[in-house]
C-alpha positions, 0 to 999 in steps of 0.5 A: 476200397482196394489195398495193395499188399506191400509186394504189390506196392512196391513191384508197382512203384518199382515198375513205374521208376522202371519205365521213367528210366527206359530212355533212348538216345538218338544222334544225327545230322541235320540242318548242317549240324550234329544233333542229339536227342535223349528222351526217357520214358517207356515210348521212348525209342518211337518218340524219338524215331518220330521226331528226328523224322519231324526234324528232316522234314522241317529242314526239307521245308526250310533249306535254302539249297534244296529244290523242293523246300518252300523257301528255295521255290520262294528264292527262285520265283522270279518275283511270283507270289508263293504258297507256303506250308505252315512249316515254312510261313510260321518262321518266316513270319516270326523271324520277319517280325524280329527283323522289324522289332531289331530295326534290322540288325536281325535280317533273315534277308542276308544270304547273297551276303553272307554268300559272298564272305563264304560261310556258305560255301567255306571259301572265305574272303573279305569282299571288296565294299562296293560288292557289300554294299551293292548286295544290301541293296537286294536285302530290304526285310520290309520289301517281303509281301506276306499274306496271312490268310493265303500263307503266301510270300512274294519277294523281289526277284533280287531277293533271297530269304534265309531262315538259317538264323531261327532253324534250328529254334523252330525243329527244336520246338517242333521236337518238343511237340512231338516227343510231349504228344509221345508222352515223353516227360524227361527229355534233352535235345541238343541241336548244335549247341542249342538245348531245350528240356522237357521237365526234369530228369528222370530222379526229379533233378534239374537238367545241367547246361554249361555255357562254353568258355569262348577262351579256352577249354570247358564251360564258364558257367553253368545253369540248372533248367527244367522246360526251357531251351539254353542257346548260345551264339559265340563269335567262336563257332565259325570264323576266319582269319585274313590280313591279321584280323578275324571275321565271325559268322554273326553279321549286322544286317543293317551293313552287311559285314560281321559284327566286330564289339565288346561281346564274345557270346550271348546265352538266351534262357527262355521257354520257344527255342525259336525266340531264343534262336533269334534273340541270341544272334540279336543281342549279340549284334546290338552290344551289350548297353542295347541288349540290356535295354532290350531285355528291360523292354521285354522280359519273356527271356533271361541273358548271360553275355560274356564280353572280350575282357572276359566279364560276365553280364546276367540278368538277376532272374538266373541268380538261382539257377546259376553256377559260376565256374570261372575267375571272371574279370568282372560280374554285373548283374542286371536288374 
């Protein structure tokens, strides 16, 4: 059997700690958002450099506005039967299963909507109600035909699908396949605020995510993870005001206006960032009550909702993981 010499021991553990501290950190912008990627490991620049590239080319699947997306040919089909790649069916197939599952608060089916409140173009109004309710009509998410084994889409020509609501979640996952396939296995991604890990740090410690204070300056509360993704919706992230009252970028697909209840954001911990993306915008238009039983339903995710009164709502697997770093008015822990 073969012994090392205590040099050469140490010059390899050396070594090897050497190449898990090379990292490279990566910033762009994409999908209308700024993004960061930070990966450790000795091919970690090319790792990188592959999945930014893996990024730009979902969002050239994806977009809603460019020409040569699947999903814009879908919107401007005029009714035609469309083929999709793989980068574009496997989200909208997820994100219309949510649709289903959510009863239709969840609608990726909102865009001429939302369009006309002006969080697509930044020209803001509250729409007149019959204008609203006309517009709901082109927004029926059980009208899209999908064909599993064509990977093919046809939607009325009134119709438009937006996949804005689970982008981010899917390039992140992607991401993550691609930087795992580069043998990365210390990694951070933050994708507009949505963060997802590959194991852990570099020196073995858990990654550390705070959850933003929707009130005020710095985070709330913080969580250690390893291979999970920490995404948030707040009320707070986009908005406008008119008439004395405010009007958020999250909307009820069942009325076609932005949701006004008890919650300020919604955090969702679990493995797919696709599923966490979606979920977070669920949860927070169902309310507090219907998100816990939705959770009591499931159980694939945790939860960490902060409400207008400045309470927070966990659920108990979190405990371990959880740091709190402000004075709450009430925690309630669900079981």
């Amino acid at each position: 059997m073969k012994k090392f010499t205590p040099v050469l021991l140490s010059f390899l553990i050396f070594t090897c700690f050497s190449c898990a501290q090379e990292k490279d950190i990566r910033s762009f912008e994409a999908m209308n958002t700024f993004m960061v990627l930070k990966s450790y490991g000795r091919k970690s620049v090319r790792a990188n450099i592959l999945a930014q590239s893996r990024i730009f080319e979902l969002e050239d699947r994806i977009s809603v506005t460019k020409k040569e997306s699947d999903i814009f040919k879908v919107n401007n089909a005029n009714g035609a039967e469309i083929v999709l790649q793989e980068d574009a069916f496997c989200p909208l197939q997820f994100a219309l299963n949510m649709a289903g599952e959510s009863e239709g608060l969840f609608n990726p089916l909102l865009y001429p909507v939302i369009r006309e409140w002006g969080f697509t173009t930044g020209v803001y109004k509250v729409p007149e109600s019959s204008v609203v309710n006309a517009l709901m009509q082109n927004t029926d998410y059980t009208a899209v035909v999908l064909d599993k084994k064509k990977k093919s889409v046809k939607i009325r020509p009134d119709m438009m699908i937006d996949l804005g609501a689970v982008g981010k979640g899917y390039a992140g996952d992607c991401a993550i396949q691609v930087l795992r396939a580069n043998g990365i296995k210390s990694a951070i991604l933050d994708l507009g605020g949505n963060v997802q890990t590959i194991g852990t740090k570099p020196d073995g410690s858990l990654w550390s995510v705070g959850i933003k204070n929707p009130w005020g300056e710095g985070s709330v509360a913080g969580l250690r993870i390893s291979d999970k993704a920490v995404i948030t919706s707040g009320g707070y992230e986009r908005f406008f005001d008119q008439d004395g009252k405010r009007y958020i970028h999250i909307f009820d697909g069942k009325t076609g206006y932005p949701v006004e209840n008890e919650i300020s954001s919604v955090t969702i911990v679990c493995k797919s960032g696709l599923l966490g993306d979606s979920l977070s915008t669920t949860l927070f238009v169902m309310g507090v009550e219907k998100a816990i039983d939705f959770w009591h339903n499931r159980k694939d995710f945790d939860m960490l909702i902060l409400t207008n009164d400045q309470s927070l709502f966990y659920t108990k697997p979190l405990e371990t993981s959880l740091s709190i770093l402000y004075q709450f008015s009430d925690i309630h822990v669900i079981e």
